[in-house]
N, C-alpha and C positions, 0 to 999 in steps of 0.2 A: 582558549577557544580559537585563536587565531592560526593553531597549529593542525587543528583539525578541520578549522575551514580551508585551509590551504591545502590540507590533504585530500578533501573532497572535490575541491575544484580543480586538483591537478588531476585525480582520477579521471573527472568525466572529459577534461582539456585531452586525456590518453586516448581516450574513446571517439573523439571527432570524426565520424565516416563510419563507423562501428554498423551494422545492422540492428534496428530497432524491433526484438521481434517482440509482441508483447508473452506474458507470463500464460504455459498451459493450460494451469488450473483455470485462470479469466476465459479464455476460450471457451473450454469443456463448460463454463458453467453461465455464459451467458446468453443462451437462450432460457434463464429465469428470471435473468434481470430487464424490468422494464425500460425502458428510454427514457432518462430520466436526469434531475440536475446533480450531477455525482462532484464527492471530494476527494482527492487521491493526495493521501499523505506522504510523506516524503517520497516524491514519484518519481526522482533522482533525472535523467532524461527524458520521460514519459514517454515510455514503451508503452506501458497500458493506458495511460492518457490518452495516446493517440488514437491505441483504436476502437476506444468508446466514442473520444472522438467524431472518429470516421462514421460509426456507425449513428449517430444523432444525440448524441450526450452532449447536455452540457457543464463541462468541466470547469473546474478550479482547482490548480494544483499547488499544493505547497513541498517544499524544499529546502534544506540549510543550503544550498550550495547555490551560487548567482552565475556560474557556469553552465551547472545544467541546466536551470531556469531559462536562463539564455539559448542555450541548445534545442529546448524544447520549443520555445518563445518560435526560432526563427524555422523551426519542420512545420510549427502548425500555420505559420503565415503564408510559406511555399504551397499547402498543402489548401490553402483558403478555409481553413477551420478556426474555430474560434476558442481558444484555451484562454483562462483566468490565471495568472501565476502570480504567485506570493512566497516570498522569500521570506522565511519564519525560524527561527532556531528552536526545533520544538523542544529539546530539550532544558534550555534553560530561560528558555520567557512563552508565558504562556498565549496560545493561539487564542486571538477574539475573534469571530466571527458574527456575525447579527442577525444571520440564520443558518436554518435547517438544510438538511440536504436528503434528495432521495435514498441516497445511495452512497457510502461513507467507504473507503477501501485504502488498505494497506499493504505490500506486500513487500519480504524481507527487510521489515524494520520492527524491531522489537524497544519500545521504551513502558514499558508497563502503566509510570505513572501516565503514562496520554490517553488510556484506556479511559477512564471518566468521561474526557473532554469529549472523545471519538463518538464513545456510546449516546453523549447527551447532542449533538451534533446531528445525528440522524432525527430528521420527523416521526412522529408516531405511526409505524405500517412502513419505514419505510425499512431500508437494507443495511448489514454491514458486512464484510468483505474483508479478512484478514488473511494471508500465507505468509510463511514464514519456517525459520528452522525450528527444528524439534530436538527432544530425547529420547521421544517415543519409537519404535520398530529397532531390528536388528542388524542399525546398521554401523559399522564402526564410528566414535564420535572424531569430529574433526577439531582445529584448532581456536574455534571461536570460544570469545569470551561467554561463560554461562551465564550473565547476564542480557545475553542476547537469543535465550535459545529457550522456549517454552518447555513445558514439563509436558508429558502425560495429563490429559486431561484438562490442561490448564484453560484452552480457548471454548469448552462447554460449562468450566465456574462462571469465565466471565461473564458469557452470554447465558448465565441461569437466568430464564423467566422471558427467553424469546423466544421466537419459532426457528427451531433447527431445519433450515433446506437443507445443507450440504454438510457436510462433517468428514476429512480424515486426517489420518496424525499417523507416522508412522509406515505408512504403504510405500514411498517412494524414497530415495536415497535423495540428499542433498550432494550436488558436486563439491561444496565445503565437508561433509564430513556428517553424519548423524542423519536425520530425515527432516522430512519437511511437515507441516501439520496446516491444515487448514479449514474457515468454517465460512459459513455464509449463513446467516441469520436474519431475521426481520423483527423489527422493534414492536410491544405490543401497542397498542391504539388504544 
């Protein structure tokens, strides 16, 4: 574990001064989402953090890596916004949290078993919020592990029995390699 924390915290140590732009898809689709207490899972330096942020969210973001947490920590202090950060290994100890949240969101990070945790995390009515790599569309696949790369179809099983706002998979090329798939759903009441 120590090898891949080390990996991670040299990556984002690489990125110091980096431009923080947040994710397209989050732009395009947040005039759906209300203002609201949002959770951003592995949110590496919070790009999209920040600018929910900006915009009057309130945040809590988790992260394996105490680098970017740190990185993020000291944009939103400069910035006088108020982010929650918690350093959590989601993969191998499990996330407590003591509540709900309006609005639950993840983007390029794929760990399957955290899908439970995510889904039961949102309030009833409230949002969830995933992008990420795909298989789906035509476009050549890249070097990532397939364990890290949704199938066709796979982000409408999980969210069977909520309300579909946004949905694609497939339309846009990932700069790794294959495509990107994304949903945005609300939890039933």
């Amino acid at each position: 574990m120590n090898n891949l924390l080390d990996k991670w915290n040299r990556r984002w140590r690489e990125r110091v001064g980096d431009e923080l732009v947040a994710d397209s898809w989050l732009l395009e689709v947040c005039n759906l989402l209300p203002v609201s207490r949002t959770l951003d899972l592995a949110c590496g330096r919070g790009r999209n953090t920040l600018e929910l942020a900006r915009r009057g969210f309130a945040l809590t973001a988790v992260d394996f890596s105490e680098e970017a947490l740190t990185q993020l920590s000291s944009t939103a202090a400069k910035e006088g916004l108020r982010v929650d950060c918690l350093c959590c290994d989601l993969e191998n100890r499990p996330l407590v949290l003591t509540q709900n949240f309006d609005l639950v969101m993840c983007f390029f990070y794929l760990h399957r078993p955290l899908f439970p945790t995510m889904l039961a995390t949102v309030r009833p009515g409230g949002l969830a919020m995933i992008r990420t790599f795909s298989s789906a569309g035509p476009f050549p696949p890249g070097e990532l592990d397939e364990r890290f790369i949704l199938q066709p179809g796979e982000l409408l099983e999980v969210f069977s029995g909520w309300e579909i706002l946004r949905h694609e998979e497939g339309l846009e090329p990932s700069r790794k390699g294959g495509s990107l798939a994304a949903v945005l759903a609300r939890k039933p009441l």
